[in-house]
C-alpha positions as CSV (number, residue, x, y, z in Angstrom):
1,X,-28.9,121.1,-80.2
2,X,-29.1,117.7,-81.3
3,X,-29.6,114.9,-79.0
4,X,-30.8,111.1,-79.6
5,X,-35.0,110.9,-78.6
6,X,-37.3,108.1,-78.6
7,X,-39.9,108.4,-81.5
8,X,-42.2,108.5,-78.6
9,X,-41.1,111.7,-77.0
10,X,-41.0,112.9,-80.8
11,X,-44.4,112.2,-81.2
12,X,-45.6,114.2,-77.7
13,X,-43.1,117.2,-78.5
14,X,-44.2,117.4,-81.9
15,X,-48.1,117.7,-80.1
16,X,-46.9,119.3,-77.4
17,X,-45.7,122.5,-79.9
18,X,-48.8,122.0,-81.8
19,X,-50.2,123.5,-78.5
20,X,-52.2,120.3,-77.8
21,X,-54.5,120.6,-74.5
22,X,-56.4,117.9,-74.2
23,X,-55.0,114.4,-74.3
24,X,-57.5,111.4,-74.2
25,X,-57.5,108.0,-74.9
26,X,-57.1,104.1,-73.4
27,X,-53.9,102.7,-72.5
28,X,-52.3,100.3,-75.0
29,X,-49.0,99.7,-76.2
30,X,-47.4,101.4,-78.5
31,X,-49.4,104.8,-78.3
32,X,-49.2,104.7,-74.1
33,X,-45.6,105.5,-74.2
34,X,-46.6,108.5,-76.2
35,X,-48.8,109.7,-73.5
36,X,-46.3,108.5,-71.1
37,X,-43.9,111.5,-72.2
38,X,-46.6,114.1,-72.6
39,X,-46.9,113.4,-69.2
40,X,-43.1,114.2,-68.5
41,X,-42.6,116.5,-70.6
42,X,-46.0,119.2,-69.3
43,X,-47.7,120.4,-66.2
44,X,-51.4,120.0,-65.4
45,X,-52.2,123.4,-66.1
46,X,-50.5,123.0,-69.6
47,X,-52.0,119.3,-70.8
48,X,-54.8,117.8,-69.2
49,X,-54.7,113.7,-69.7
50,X,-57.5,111.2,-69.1
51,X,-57.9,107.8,-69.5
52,X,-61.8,107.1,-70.4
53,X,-63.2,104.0,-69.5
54,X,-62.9,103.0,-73.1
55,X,-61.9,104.7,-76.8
56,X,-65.1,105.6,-77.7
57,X,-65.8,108.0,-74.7
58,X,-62.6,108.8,-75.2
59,X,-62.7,109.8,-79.1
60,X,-66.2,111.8,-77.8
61,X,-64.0,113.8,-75.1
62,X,-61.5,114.9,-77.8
63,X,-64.0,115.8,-80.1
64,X,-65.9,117.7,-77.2
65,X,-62.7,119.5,-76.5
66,X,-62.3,120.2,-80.2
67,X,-65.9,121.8,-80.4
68,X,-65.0,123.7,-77.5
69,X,-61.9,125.3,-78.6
70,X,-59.1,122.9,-77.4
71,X,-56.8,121.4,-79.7
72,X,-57.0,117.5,-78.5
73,X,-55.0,114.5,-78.8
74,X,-56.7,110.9,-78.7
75,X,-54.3,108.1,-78.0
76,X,-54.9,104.6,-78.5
77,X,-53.3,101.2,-80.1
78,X,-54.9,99.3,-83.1
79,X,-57.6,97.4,-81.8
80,X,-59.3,100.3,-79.8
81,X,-59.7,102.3,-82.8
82,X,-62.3,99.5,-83.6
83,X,-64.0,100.9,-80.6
84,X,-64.1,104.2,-81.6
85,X,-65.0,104.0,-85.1
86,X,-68.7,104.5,-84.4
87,X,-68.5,108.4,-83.4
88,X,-65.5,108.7,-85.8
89,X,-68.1,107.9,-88.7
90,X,-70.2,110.8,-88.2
91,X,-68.0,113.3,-86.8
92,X,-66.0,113.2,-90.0
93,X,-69.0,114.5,-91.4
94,X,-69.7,117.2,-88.8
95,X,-66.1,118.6,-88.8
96,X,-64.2,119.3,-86.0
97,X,-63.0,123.0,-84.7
98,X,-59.8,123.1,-83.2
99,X,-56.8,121.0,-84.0
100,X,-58.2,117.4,-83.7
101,X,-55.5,114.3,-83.9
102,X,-56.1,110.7,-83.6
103,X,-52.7,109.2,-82.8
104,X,-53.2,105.0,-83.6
105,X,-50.6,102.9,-82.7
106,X,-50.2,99.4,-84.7
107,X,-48.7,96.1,-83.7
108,X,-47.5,94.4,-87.0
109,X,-46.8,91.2,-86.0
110,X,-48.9,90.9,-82.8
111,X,-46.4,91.4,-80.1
112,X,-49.2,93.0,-77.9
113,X,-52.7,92.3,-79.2
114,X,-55.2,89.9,-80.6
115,X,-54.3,91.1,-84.0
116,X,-52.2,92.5,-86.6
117,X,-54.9,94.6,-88.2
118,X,-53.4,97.9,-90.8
119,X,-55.8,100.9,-89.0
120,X,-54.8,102.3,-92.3
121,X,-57.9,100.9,-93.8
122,X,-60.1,102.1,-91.4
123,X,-58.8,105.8,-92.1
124,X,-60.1,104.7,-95.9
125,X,-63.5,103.7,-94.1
126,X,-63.8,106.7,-92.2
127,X,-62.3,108.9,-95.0
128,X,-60.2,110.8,-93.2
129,X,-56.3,112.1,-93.6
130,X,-53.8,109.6,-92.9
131,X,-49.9,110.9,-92.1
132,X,-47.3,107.9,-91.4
133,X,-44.1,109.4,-90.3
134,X,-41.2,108.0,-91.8
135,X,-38.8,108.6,-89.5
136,X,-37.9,110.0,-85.7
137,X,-37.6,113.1,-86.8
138,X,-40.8,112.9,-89.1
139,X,-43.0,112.0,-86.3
140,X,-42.6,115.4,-84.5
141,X,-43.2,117.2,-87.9
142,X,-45.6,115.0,-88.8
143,X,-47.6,115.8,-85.3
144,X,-47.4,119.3,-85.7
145,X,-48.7,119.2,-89.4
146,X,-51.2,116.5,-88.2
147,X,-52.8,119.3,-85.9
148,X,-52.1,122.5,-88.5
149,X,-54.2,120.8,-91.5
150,X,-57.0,119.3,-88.9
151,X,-57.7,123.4,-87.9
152,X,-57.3,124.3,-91.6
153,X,-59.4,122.2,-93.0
154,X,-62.5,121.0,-90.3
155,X,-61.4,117.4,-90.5
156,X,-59.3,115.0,-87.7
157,X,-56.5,113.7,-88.8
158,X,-54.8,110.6,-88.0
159,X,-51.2,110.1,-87.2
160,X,-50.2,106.3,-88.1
161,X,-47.0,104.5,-86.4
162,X,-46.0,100.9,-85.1
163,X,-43.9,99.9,-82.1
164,X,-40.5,100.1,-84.1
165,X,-41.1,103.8,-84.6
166,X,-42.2,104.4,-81.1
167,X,-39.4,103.2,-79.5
168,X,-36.7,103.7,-82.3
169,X,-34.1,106.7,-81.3
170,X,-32.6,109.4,-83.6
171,X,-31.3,112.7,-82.8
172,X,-33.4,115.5,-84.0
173,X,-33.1,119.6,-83.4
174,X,-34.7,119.2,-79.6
175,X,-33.8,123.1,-79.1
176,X,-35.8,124.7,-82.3
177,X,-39.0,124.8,-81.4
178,X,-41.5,126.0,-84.1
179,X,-44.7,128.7,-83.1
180,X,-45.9,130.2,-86.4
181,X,-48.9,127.2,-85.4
182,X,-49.0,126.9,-81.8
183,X,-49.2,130.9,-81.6
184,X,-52.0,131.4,-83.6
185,X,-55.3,131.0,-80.9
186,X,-57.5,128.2,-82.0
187,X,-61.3,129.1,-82.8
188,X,-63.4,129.1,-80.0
189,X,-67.2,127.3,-80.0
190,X,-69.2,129.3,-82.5
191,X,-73.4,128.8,-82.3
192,X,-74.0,127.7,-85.7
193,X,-77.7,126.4,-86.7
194,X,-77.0,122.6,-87.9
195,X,-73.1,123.2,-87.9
196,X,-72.2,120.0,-85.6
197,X,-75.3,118.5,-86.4
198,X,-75.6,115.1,-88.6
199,X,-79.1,114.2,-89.8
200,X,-80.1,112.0,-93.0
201,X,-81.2,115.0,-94.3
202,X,-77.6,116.4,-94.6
203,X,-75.7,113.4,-94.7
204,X,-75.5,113.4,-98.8
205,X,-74.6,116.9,-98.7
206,X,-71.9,117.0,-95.9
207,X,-70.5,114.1,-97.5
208,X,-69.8,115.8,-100.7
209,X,-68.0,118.3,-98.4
210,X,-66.1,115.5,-97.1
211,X,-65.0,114.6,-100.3
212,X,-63.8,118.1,-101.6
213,X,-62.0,118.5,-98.3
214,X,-60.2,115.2,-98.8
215,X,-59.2,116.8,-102.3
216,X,-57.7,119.7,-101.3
217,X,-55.8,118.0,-98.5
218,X,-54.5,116.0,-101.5
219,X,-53.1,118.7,-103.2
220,X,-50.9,119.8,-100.3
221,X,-49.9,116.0,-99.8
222,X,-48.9,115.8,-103.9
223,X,-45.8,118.8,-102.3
224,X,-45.6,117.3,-99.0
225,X,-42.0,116.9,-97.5
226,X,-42.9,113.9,-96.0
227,X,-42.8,112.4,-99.2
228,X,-39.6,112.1,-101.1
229,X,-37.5,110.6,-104.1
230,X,-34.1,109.3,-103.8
231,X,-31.3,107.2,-105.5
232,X,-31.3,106.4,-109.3
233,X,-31.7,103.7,-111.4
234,X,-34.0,101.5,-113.2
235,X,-35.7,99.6,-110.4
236,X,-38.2,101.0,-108.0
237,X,-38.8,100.6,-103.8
238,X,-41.4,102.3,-102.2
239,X,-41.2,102.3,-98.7
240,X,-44.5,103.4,-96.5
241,X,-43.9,104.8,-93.4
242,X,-41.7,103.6,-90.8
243,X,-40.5,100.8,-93.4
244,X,-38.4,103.6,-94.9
245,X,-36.1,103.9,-91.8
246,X,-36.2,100.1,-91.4
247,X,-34.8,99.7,-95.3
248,X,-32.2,102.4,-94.8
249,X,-31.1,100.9,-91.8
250,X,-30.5,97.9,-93.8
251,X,-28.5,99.5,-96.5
252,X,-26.8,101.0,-94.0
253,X,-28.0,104.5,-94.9
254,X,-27.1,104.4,-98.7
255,X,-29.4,103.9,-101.6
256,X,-27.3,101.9,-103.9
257,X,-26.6,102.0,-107.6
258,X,-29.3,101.4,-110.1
259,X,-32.3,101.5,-107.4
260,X,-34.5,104.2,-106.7
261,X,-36.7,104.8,-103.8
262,X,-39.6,106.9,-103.1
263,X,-40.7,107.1,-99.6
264,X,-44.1,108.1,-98.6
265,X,-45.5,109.4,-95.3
266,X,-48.8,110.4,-96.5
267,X,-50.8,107.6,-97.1
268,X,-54.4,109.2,-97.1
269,X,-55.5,111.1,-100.0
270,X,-52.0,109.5,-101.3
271,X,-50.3,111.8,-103.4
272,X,-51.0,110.2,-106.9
273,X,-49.4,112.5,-108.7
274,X,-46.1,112.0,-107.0
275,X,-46.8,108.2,-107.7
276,X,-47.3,108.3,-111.0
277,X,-44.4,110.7,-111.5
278,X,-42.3,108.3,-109.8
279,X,-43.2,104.8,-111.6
280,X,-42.6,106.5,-114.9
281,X,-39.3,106.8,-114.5
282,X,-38.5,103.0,-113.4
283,X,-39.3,100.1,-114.7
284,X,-40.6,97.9,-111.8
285,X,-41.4,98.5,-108.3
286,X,-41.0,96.9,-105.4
287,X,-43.5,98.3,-102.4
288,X,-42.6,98.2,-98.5
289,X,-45.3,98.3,-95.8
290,X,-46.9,97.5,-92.7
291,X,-49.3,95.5,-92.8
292,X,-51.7,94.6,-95.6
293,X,-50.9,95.8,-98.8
294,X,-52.8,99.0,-99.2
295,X,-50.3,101.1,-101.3
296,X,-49.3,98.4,-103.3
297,X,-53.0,98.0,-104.5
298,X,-53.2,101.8,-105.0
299,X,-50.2,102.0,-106.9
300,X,-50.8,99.3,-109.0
301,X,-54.3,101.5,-109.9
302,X,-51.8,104.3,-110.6
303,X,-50.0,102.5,-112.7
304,X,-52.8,101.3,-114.6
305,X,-54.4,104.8,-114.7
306,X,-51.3,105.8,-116.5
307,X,-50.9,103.0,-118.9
308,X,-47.7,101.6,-117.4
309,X,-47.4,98.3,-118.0
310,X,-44.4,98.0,-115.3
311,X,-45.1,94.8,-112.9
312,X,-45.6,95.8,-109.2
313,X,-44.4,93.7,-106.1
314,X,-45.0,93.6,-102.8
315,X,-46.7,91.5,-99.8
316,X,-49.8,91.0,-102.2
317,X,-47.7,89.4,-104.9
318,X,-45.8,87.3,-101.6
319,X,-43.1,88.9,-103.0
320,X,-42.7,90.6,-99.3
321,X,-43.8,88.5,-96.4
322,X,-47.2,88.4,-96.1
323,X,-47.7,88.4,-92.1
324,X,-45.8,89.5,-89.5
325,X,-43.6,92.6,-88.8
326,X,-40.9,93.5,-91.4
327,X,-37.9,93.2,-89.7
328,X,-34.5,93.1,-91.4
329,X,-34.5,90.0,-92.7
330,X,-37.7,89.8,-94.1
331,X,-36.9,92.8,-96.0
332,X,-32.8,92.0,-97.0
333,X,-34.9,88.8,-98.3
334,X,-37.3,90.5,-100.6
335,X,-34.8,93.0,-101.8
336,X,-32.6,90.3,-103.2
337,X,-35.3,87.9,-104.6
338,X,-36.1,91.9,-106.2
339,X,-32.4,92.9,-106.6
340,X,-30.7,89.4,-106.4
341,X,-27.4,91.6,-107.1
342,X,-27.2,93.2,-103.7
343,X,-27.3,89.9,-102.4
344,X,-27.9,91.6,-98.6
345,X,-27.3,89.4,-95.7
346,X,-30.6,87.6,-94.4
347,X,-29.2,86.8,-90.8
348,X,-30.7,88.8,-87.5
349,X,-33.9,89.2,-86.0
350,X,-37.0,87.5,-87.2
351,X,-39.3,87.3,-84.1
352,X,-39.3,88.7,-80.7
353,X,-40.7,87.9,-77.0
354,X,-44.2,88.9,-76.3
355,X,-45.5,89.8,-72.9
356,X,-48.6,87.5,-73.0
357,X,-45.7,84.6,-72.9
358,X,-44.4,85.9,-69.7
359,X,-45.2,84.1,-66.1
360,X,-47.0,86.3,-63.7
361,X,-45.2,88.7,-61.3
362,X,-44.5,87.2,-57.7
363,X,-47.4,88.3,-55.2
364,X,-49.5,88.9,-58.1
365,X,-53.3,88.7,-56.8
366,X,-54.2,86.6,-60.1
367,X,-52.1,83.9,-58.8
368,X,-53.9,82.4,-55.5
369,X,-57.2,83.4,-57.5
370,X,-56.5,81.1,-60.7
371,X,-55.2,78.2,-58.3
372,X,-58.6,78.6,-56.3
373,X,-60.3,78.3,-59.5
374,X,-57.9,75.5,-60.9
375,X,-58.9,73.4,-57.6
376,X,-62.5,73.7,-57.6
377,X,-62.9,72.8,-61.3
378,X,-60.9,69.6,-60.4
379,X,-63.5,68.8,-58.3
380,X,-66.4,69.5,-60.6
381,X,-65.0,66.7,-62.3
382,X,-62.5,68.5,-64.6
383,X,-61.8,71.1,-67.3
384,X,-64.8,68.9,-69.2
385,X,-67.0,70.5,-66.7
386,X,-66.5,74.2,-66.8
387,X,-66.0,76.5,-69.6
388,X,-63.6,79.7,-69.0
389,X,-64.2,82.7,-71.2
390,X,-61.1,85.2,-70.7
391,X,-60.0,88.8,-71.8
392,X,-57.0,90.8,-72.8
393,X,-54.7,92.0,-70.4
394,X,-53.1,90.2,-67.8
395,X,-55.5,86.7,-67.3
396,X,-53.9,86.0,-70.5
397,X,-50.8,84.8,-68.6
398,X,-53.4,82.1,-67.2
399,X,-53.4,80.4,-70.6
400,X,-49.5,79.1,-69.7
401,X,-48.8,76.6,-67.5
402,X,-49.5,75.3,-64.9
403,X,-53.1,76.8,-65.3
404,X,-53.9,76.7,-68.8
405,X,-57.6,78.0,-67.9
406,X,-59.2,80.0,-71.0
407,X,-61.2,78.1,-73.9
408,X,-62.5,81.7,-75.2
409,X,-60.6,84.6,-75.4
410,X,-60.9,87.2,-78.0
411,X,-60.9,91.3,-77.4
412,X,-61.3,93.7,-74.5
413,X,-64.7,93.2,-72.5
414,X,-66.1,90.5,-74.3
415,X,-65.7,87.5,-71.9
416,X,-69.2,88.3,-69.6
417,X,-71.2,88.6,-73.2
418,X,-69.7,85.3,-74.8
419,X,-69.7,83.4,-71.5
420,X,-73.4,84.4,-71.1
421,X,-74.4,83.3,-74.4
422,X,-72.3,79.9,-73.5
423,X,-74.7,79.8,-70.7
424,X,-77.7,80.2,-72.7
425,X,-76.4,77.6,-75.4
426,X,-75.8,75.4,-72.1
427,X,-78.9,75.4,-70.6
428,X,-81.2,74.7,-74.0
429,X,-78.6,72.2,-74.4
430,X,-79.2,70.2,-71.3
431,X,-75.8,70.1,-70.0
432,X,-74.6,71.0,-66.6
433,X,-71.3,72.4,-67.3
434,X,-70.6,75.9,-65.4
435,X,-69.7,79.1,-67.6
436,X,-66.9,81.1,-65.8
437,X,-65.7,84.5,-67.1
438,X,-62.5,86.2,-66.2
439,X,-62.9,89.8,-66.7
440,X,-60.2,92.3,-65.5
441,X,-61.5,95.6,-63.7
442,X,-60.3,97.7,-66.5
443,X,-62.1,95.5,-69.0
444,X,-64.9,95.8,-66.8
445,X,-65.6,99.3,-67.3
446,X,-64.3,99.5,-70.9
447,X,-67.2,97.3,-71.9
448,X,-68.0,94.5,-69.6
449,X,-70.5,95.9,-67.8
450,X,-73.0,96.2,-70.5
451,X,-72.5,92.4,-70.9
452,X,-73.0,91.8,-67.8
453,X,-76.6,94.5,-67.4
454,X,-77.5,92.3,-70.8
455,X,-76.5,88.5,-68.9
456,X,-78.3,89.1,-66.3
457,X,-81.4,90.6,-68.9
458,X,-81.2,86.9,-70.5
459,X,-81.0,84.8,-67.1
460,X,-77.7,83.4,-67.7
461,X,-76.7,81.3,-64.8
462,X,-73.1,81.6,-64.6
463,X,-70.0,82.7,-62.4
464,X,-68.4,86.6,-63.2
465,X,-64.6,86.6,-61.7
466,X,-63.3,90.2,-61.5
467,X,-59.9,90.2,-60.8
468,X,-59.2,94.1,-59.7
469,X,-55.7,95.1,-58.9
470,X,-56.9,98.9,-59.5
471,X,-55.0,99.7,-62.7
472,X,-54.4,98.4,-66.4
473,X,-51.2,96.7,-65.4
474,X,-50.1,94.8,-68.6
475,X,-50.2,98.2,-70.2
476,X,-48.3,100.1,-68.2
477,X,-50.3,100.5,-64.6
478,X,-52.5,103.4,-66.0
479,X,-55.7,104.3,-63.8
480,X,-58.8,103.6,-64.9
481,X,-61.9,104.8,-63.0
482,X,-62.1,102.6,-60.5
483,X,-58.7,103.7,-59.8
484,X,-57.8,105.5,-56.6
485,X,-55.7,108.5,-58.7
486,X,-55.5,110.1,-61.9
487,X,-53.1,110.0,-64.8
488,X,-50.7,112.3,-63.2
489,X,-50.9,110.2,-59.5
490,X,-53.5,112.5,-58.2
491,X,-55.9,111.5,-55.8
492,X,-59.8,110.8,-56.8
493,X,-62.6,109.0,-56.1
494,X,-63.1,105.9,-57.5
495,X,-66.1,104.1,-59.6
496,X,-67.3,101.0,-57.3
497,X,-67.4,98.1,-58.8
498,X,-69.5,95.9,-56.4
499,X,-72.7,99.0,-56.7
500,X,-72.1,98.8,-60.1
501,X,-72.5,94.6,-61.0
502,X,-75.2,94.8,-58.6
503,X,-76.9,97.6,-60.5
504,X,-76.4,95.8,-63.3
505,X,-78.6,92.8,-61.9
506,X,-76.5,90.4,-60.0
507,X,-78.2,88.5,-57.4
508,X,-75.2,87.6,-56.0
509,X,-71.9,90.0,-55.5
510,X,-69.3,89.1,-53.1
511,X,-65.8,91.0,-52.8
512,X,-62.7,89.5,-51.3
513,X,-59.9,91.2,-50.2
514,X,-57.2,89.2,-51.2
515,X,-54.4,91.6,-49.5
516,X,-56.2,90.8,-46.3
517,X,-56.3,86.7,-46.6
518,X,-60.2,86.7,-47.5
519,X,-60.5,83.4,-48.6
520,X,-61.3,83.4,-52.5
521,X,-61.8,79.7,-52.9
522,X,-65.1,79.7,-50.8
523,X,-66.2,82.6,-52.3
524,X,-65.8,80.7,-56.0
525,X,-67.5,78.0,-55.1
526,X,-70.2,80.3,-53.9
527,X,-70.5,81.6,-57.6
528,X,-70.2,78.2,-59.0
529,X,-72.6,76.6,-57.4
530,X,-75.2,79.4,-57.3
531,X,-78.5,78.9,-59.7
532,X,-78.1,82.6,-61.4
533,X,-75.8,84.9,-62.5
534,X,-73.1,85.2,-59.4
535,X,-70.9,88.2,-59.4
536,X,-67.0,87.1,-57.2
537,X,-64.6,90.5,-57.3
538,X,-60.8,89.6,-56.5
539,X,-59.2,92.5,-55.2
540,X,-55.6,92.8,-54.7
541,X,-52.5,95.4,-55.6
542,X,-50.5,94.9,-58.2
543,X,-47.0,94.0,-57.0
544,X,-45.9,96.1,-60.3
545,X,-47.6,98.5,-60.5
546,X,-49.4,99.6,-56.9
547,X,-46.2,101.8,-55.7
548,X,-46.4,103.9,-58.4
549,X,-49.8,104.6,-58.0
């Protein structure tokens, strides 16, 4: 039967009939919401679903689970497959066992991170399959092939798509369920001298291996039904991913007369072949993507390969909007400058709301913490006096008025490593301006605490502000592990984050209980005034988020 699904819920059925077991990863919008529905949609005994403390444990788990004979999922947005990148180098060259599937979700346009980055190109680093579904439907295929040529072939695979896909809706068959993959038993751990095993001695080798796996996945992508021609005429569009939806949306579901389209859903090996077959038969092309223009370069090398001469548009030409999500205007805009004939309307959507621009939620703990902290810079003498080094997540919200706090912010966990070498730069300096940094609990634990073990390595006399609510709240209110429950709302113990910054080397650690009226503003001035590195941890629920966990 058909019925209208979230390319979310397409995405965790298609991985769900893959026979997925393992799902890992670290909350972060748009590939959350995809967990979010494997969590609906299965049991504990069927799906087990952690949150690691950041993507790199979390990339090691699913490989672990791979190596023991569980097909694994890992889950994360743009930006934290930066973190994982490191193990993903080498255990491209090892191989995986059963099914393994990176699912990365980007943010074109920004609406959620500190970037707009195209993880496409790190797939090109890491040399590894790339599959960018094309449509709702798509994505549940796509997932199930995803896990079907990662078994086949020894390699993980990664599954590309962007917040329109994720939460764009479509019917698809949610009754036909297919088992010829999910049936079959995947291989359990075999001992195997060297097999998992990367050492320069083998590197050259394996990566050869790599290479001639990467050609045969190739082949299959040249037939792939991901991949598909429509439409006539002389002019070309090539629409990558979930840009082919967006464009047929536009034309209302139509390709008109005298264009011709080829949509692609393979991106890495891209299918060459198909390419080539495609641009010699039109005689320029216009090419459709999100973000940077990775398949405009690669067809232009087609081209060239083939001694076509036909020009080749797209966002590297500025023929397409260079920046920013392609939304329908953007896209009505370049098909007219490329097709002035179909002269599409331009009106509609060009921007939307992001999250980071809304006020903070009534009760929230953040709030009488960041006026604490507002007052006793006053009284330093002013904003001149102290420097505030921030994170991702919701301190961002500080950066609006009335507070306006953060004069560093850049990605997860940094804040105690930049604020401490602030310090250091302060102290040869001569000045007496105090270093504050804001780090969240969840950024804590996904990488804050080795800046804070290496700050108080280096002496750095400055104030740590932990503002713990016990869950990733702008994310979603996922549990972390300090968290008192699990991904399914089980109970568990919790990490402690006061043993763990005095571990790390703080002379001074002081919690307040903010949902008992501890007074935080005594406690900050503590930490500001102290002569080393002075640990202050907020704790309060989330108005949000706390009654769901």
């Amino acid at each position: 039967m058909n019925e209208p699904v979230s390319g979310a819920y397409a995405l965790a059925r298609g991985a769900i009939e893959a026979g997925v077991s393992l799902v890992t990863g670290y909350p972060g919008a748009p590939a959350t919401a995809v967990v979010n529905e494997i969590l609906e949609l299965t049991s504990p005994d069927e799906v087990q679903v952690e949150w690691a403390s950041n993507e790199k444990v979390a990339i090691e788990m699913a490989f672990g689970g791979s190596l023991g004979g569980t097909r694994s999922l890992l889950c994360v947005k743009s930006v934290g497959l930066n973190v994982a990148l490191d193990p993903l180098m080498a255990l491209n060259l090892s191989g995986c066992n059963a099914g393994l599937v990176i699912l990365v979700g980007d943010d074109p346009g920004g609406w959620g991170s500190q970037n707009e980055q195209d993880s496409r190109a790190l797939a090109l680093a890491a040399e590894v399959p790339l599959l960018e579904p094309t449509t709702v439907s798509d994505a549940r295929a796509a997932m199930r092939q995803a896990f079907q040529l990662s078994e086949e072939t020894g390699l993980p695979v990664i599954v590309r798509v962007t917040r329109a896909l994720v939460l764009a809706k479509d019917e698809i068959q949610t009754s036909e369920v297919s088992k010829d993959f999910r049936s079959l038993a995947p291989p359990s751990f075999q001992r195997e001298f060297m097999r998992w095993v990367v050492l320069p001695i083998n590197v050259v080798p394996r990566h050869l291996r790599l290479l001639q796996r990467l050609d045969a996945v190739q082949a299959r992508f040249e037939d792939s039904p991901f991949n598909g021609v429509e439409g006539e005429g002389p002019q070309g569009v090539i629409a990558a991913g979930f840009a082919y939806q967006k464009l047929l949306d536009l034309l209302d579901g139509t390709v008109p007369p005298g264009l011709r389209l080829l949509r692609l859903g393979t991106f890495y090996p891209l299918p060459m072949e198909r390419v080539t077959a495609f641009l010699q038969t039109v005689e320029s092309v216009l090419v459709l993507e999100e973000t940077a223009p990775l398949v405009e370069r690669a067809v232009r090398t087609a081209a060239q390969g083939a001694g076509l001469t036909l020009p080749v548009y797209g966002r590297g030409t500025g023929h397409v909007s260079r920046t920013g999500e392609l939304l329908a205007p953007h896209i009505a805009a370049a098909l007219n400058r490329f097709l002035p004939r179909l002269a599409l309307p331009t009106e509609g959507e060009s921007s939307r709301p992001m999250p980071s621009r809304q006020p903070l939620c009534d009760g929230c703990p953040y709030v009488p913490t960041f006026d604490a902290l507002t007052e006793i810079v006053a009284q330093l003498g002013g904003r001149d006096q102290a420097i505030v080094v921030g994170d991702p997540g919701c301190m961002v919200r500080a950066q609006l008025p009335p507070y306006e706090l953060l004069d560093v912010k850049t990605s997860l966990g940094s804040s105690i490593g930049m604020a401490a070498g602030i310090a250091l730069g302060m102290l040869k300096g001569g000045t007496g301006k105090r270093v504050v940094a804001l780090c969240g609990d969840s950024s804590f634990l996904h990488s804050g605490f080795s800046g804070l073990v290496d700050a108080t390595q280096v002496g750095a006399r400055m104030l740590v502000l932990i503002l713990d609510n016990g869950t990733t709240a702008l994310s979603g209110g996922q549990p972390h592990p300090a968290s008192q429950s699990d991904a399914r709302g089980r109970p568990r113990r919790a990490v402690d984050l006061a043993a763990l910054a005095r571990e790390a080397g703080a002379d001074m650690v002081q919690v307040v209980d903010l949902d008992r009226g501890e007074d935080i503003r005594s406690a900050i001035e503590m930490g500001m005034d102290f002569d080393s590195l002075a640990v202050v941890i907020a704790r309060g629920r989330c108005p949000r988020w706390s009654a769901a966990g």
